[in-house]
C-alpha positions in Angstrom: 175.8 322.3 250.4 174.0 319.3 251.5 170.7 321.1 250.9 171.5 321.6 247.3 172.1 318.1 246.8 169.1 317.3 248.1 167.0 319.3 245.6 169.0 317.7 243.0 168.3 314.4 244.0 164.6 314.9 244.0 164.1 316.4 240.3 166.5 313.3 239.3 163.6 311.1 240.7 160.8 312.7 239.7 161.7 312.5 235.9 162.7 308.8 236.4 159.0 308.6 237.4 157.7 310.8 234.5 159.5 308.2 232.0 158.1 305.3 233.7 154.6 307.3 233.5 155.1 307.7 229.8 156.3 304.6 229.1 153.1 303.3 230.9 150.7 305.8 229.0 152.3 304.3 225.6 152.1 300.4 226.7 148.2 301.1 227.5 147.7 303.0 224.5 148.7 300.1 222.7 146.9 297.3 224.5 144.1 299.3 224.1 144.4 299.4 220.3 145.8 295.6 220.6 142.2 294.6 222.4 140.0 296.9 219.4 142.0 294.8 217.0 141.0 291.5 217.7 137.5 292.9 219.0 137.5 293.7 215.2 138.8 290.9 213.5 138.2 288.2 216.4 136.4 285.7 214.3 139.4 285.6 211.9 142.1 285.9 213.9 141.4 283.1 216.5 140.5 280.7 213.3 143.6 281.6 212.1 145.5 280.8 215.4 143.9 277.6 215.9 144.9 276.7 212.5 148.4 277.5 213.1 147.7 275.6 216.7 146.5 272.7 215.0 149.3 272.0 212.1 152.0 273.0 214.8 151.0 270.1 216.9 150.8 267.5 214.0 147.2 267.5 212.7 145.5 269.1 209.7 144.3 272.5 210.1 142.3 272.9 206.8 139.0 273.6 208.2 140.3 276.1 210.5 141.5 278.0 207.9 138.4 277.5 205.4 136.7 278.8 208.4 139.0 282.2 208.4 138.8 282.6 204.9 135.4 282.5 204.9 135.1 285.1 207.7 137.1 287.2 205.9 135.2 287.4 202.9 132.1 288.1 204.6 134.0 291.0 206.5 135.5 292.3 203.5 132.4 292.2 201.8 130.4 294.0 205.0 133.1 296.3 204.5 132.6 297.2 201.0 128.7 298.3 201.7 127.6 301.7 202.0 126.0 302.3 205.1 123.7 305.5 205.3 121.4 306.9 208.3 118.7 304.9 206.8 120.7 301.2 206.5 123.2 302.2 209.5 121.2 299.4 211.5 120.2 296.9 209.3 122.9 295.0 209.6 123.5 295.4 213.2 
């Protein structure tokens, strides 16, 4: 009897440890996509979070967020061009 229990016992553990292994797999998925983000949209987004830092604590932020607005134009408008195999590095 006992060594039934035991081979119970084990399969109970091993799929707590495949959950924690999934749940790991998912939270790395997402810091990875998380860190491709802001590689992305850096510029903008730390403008915009030192804006947000700056009025939080009282002083004017304007600038800041000139700043991000200006780096999102630019983006959108690198965005909108074609590229081709013959421009692919032109802008690079």
């Amino acid at each position: 009897m006992t060594h039934l229990n035991n081979k119970q016992t084990v399969g109970k553990t091993r799929q707590r440890g495949q959950g924690m292994s999934e749940y790991l797999i998912i939270v790395a998925l997402i810091a990875v996509a998380a860190i491709g983000v802001v590689g992305f949209m850096g510029d903008t987004v730390s403008n915009q979070m030192a804006s947000m830092a700056m009025e939080i604590s009282g002083q004017d932020g304007t600038n800041a967020t000139n700043t991000a607005q200006g780096q999102a134009t630019a983006a959108e408008n690198n965005a909108a061009q074609g590229k081709t195999m013959a421009t692919f590095a032109s802008g690079n």
